[in-house]
C-alpha positions as CSV (number, residue, x, y, z in Angstrom):
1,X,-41.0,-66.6,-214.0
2,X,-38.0,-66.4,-211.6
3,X,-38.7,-68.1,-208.1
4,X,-36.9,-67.4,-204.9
5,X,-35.0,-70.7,-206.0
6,X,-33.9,-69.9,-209.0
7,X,-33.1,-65.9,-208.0
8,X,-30.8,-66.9,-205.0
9,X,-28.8,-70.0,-205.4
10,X,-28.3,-72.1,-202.6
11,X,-25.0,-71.8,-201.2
12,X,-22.8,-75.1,-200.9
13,X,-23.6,-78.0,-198.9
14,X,-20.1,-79.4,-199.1
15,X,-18.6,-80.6,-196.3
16,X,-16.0,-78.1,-196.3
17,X,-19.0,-75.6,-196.3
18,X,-20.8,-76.7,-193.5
19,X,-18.4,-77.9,-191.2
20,X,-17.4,-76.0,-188.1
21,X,-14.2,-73.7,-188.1
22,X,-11.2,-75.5,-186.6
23,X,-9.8,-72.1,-185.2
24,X,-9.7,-72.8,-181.3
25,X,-10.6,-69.1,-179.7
26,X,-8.0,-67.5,-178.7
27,X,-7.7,-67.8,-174.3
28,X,-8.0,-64.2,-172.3
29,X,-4.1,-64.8,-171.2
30,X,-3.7,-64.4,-175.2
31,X,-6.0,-61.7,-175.5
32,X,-4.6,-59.9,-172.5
33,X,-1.2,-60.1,-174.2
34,X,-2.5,-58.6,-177.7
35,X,-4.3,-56.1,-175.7
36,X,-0.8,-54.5,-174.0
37,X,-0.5,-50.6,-174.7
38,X,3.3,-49.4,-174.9
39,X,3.2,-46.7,-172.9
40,X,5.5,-43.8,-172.7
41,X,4.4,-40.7,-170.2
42,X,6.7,-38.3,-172.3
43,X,4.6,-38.3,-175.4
44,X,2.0,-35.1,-175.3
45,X,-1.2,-35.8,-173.5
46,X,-3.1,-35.1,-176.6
47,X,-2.0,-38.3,-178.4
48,X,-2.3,-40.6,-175.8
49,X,-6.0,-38.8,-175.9
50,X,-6.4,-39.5,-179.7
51,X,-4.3,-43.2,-179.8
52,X,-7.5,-43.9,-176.8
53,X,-10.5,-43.2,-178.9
54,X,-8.8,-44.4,-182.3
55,X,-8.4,-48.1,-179.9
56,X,-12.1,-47.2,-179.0
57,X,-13.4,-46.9,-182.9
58,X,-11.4,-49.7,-183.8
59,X,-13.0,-51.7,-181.6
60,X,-16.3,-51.0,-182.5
61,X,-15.2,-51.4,-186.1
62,X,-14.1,-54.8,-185.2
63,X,-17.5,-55.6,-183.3
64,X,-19.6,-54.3,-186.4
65,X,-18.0,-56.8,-188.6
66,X,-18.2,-59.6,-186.1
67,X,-14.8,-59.7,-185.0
68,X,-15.1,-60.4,-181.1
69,X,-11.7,-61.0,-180.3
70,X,-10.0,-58.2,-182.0
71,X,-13.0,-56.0,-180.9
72,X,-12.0,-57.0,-177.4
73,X,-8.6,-56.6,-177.9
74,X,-9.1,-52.7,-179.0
75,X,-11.6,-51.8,-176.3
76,X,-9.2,-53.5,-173.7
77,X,-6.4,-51.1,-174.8
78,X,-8.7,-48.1,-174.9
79,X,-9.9,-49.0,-171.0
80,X,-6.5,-49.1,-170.4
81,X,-5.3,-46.2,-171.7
82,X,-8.6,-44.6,-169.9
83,X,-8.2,-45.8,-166.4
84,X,-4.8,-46.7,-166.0
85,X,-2.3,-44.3,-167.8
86,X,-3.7,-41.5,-169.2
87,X,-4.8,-40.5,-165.3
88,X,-0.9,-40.6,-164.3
89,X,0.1,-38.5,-167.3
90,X,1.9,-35.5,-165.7
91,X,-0.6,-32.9,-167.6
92,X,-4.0,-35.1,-166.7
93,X,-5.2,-32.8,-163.9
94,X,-3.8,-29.1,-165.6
95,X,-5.5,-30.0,-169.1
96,X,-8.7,-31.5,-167.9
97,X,-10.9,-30.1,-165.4
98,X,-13.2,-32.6,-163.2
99,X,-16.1,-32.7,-165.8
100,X,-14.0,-33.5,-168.8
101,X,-12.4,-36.3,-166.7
102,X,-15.6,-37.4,-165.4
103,X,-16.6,-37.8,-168.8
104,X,-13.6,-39.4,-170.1
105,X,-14.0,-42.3,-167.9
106,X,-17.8,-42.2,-169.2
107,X,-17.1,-43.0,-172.3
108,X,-14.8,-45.6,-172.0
109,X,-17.6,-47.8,-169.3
């Protein structure tokens, strides 16, 4: 007869095991930095479009898996891209109308 004890081993009670991590969170001024998109307003609206929701994706990959600080770092970019540069790209208001850009900053809050 297999009991729960036997059927899943204990995992180690080294010290090693149980100890807390020693990796100091990274601060927001880091973060911030990591965060910083390298924009460039001659590149065709569409990618800076499609490089804003991969950034969003990824960051919701990174959440998923527990990875807060690179999950903040990839939504950080994407709300960048969102409501900083993609509105000064010279095609923003010819290839969106006011719905579609209501809705892009939608999705990014």
């Amino acid at each position: 007869m297999t009991t729960a004890a036997t059927a899943y081993p204990r995992a180690s009670t080294s010290a090693a095991a149980t100890a807390p991590s020693q990796r100091v969170p990274a601060s927001l001024e880091e973060l911030s930095k990591r965060a910083r998109v390298d924009w460039d307003a001659s590149l065709d609206f569409k990618h800076w479009l499609k490089v804003a929701e991969k950034t969003r994706h990824a960051g919701q990959a990174y959440d998923q898996y527990g990875d807060l600080e690179s999950a903040f770092v990839e939504y950080a970019r994407a709300a960048t891209l969102i409501l900083e540069k993609i509105p000064l790209h010279r095609d923003y208001m010819t290839r969106l109308d006011d719905v579609q850009r209501a809705t892009l900053k939608m999705v990014c809050a």
